[in-house]
Short mmCIF file of the C-alpha atoms (twelve columns), coordinates in Angstrom:
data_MODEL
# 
_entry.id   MODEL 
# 
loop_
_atom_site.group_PDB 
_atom_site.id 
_atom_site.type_symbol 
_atom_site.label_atom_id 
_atom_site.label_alt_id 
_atom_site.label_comp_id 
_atom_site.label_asym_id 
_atom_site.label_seq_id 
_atom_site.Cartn_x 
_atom_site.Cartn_y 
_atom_site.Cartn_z 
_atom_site.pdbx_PDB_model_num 
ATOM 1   C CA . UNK A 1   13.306  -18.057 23.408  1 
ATOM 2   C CA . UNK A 2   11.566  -18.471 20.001  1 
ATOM 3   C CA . UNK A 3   12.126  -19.026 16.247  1 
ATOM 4   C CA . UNK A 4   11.815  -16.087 14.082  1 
ATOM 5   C CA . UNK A 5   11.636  -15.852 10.435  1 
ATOM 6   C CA . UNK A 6   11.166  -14.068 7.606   1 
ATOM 7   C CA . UNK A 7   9.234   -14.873 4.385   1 
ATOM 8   C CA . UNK A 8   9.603   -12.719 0.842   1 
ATOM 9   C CA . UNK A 9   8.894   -13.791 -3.082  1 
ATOM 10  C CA . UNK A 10  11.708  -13.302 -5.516  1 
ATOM 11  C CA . UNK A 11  11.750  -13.888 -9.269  1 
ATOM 12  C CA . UNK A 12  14.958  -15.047 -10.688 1 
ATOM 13  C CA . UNK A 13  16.854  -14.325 -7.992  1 
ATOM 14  C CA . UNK A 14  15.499  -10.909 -7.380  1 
ATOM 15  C CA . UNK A 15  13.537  -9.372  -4.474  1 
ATOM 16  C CA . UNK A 16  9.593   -9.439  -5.139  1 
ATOM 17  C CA . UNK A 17  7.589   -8.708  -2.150  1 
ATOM 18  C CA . UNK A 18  8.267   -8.822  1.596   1 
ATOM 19  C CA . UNK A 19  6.432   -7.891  4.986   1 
ATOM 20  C CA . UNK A 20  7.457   -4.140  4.396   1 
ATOM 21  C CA . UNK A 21  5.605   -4.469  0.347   1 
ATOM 22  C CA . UNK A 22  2.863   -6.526  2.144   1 
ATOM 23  C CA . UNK A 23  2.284   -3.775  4.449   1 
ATOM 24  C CA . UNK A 24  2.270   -1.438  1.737   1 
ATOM 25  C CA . UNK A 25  0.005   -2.797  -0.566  1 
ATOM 26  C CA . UNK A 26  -2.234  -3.818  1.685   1 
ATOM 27  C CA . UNK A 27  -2.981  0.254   3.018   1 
ATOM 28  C CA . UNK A 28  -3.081  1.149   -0.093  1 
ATOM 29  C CA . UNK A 29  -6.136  -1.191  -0.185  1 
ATOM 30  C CA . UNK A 30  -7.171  0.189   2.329   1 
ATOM 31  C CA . UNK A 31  -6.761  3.977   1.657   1 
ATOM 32  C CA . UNK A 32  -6.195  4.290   -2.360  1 
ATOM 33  C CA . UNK A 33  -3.115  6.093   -1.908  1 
ATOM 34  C CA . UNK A 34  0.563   5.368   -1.908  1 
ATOM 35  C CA . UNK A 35  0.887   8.591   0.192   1 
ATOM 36  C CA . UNK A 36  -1.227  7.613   2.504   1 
ATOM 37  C CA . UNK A 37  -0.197  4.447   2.774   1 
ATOM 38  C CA . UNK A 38  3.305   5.494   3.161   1 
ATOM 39  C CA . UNK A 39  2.033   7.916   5.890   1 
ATOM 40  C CA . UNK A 40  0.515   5.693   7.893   1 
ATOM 41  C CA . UNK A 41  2.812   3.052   8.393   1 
ATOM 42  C CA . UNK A 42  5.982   5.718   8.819   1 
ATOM 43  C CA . UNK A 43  7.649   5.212   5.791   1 
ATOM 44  C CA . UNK A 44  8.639   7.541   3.324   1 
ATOM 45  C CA . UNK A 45  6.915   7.550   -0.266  1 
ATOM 46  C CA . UNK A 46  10.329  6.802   -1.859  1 
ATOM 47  C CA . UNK A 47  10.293  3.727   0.335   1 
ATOM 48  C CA . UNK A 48  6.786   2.747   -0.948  1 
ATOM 49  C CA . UNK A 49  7.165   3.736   -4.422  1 
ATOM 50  C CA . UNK A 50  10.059  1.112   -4.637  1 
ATOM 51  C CA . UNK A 51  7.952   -0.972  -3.551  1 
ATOM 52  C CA . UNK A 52  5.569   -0.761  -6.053  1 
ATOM 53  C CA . UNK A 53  7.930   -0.373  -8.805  1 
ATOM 54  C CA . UNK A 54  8.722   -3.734  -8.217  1 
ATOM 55  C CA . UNK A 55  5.121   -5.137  -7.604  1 
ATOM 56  C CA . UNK A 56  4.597   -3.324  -11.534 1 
ATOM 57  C CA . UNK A 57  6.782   -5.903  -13.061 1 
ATOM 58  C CA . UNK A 58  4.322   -8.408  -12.442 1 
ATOM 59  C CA . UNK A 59  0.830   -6.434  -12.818 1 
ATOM 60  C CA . UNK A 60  0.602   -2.470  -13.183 1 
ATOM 61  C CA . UNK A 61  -0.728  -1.179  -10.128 1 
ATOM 62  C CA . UNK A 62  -3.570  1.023   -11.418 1 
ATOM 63  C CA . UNK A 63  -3.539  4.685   -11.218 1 
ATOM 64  C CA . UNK A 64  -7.273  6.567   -11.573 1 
ATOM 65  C CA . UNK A 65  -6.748  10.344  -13.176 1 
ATOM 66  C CA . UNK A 66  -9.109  13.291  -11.911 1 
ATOM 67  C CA . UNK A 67  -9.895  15.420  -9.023  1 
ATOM 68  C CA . UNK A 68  -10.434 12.241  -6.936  1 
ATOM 69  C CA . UNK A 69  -6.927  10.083  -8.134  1 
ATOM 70  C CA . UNK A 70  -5.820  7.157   -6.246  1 
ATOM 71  C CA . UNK A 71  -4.421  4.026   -6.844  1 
ATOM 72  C CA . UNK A 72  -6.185  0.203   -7.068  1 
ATOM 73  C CA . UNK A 73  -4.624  -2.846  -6.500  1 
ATOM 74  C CA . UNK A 74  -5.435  -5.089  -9.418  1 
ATOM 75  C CA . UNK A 75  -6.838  -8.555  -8.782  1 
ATOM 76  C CA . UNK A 76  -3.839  -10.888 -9.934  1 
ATOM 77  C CA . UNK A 77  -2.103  -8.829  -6.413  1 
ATOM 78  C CA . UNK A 78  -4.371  -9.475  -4.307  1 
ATOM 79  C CA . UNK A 79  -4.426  -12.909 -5.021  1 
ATOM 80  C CA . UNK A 80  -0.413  -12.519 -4.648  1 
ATOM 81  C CA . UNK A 81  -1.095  -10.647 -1.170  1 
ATOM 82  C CA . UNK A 82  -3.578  -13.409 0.121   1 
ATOM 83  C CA . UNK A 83  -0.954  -16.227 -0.719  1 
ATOM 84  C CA . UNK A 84  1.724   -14.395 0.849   1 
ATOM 85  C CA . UNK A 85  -0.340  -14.143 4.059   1 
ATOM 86  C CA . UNK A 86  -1.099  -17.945 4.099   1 
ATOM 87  C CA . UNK A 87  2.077   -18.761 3.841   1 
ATOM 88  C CA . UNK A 88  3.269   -16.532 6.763   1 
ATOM 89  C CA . UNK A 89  0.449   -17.917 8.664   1 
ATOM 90  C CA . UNK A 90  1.150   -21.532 7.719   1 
ATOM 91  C CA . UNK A 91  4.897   -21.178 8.435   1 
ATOM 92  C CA . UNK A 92  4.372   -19.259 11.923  1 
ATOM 93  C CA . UNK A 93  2.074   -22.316 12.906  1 
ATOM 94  C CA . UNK A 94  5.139   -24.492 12.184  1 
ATOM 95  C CA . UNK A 95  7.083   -22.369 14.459  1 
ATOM 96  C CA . UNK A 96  4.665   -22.265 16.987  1 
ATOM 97  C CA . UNK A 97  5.035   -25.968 17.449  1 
ATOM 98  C CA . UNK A 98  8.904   -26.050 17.771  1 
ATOM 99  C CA . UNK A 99  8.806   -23.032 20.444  1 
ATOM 100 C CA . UNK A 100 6.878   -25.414 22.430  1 
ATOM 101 C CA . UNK A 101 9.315   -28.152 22.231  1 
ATOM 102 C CA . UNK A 102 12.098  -25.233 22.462  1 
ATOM 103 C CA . UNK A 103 10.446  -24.273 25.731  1 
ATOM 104 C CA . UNK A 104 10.042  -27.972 26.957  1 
ATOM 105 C CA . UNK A 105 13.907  -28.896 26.354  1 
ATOM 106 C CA . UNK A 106 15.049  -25.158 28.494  1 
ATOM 107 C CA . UNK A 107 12.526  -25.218 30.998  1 
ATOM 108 C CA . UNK A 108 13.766  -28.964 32.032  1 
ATOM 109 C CA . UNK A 109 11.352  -32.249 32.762  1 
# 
């Protein structure tokens, strides 16, 4: 047995940014594409695009024009993205700790 969680950002009420926008954002870091991105992690674009609908309301994601296109995260996002992942990692620490005392109380003395 284990504790699970999950961890998301909302703004007045309203869903932000979870592990599914995490994921997300961070291939299109990766790859400069919301179709790409969207690809590669087996979701569908409409999925994605939600996502970043959403992410807009707080910075526009940029979009480059031309033969080459793409998308860019803009910096006030990452910094969003990097707090998100220390608090996952800071909370699944916590968790870590009370498995062990989970698995000490139902394995027995």
């Amino acid at each position: 047995m284990e504790f699970k969680f999950k961890i998301w950002i909302e703004e007045n009420g309203n869903f932000v940014l979870g592990k599914g926008g995490y994921q997300i954002l961070k291939e299109i870091q990766k790859t400069g594409y919301i179709t790409e991105a969207a690809k590669n992690l087996g979701m569908s674009y409409k999925f994605a695009w939600e996502y970043v609908k959403r992410v807009n309301r707080i910075e526009q994601l940029k979009t480059k024009k031309g033969v080459k296109g793409g998308t860019e995260i803009p910096e006030k996002i990452n910094k969003i993205l990097q707090l998100y992942e220390m608090a996952e990692k800071e909370v699944n620490d916590v968790l870590k700790k009370y498995d062990k005392m989970l698995s000490e109380i139902i394995e027995g003395p």
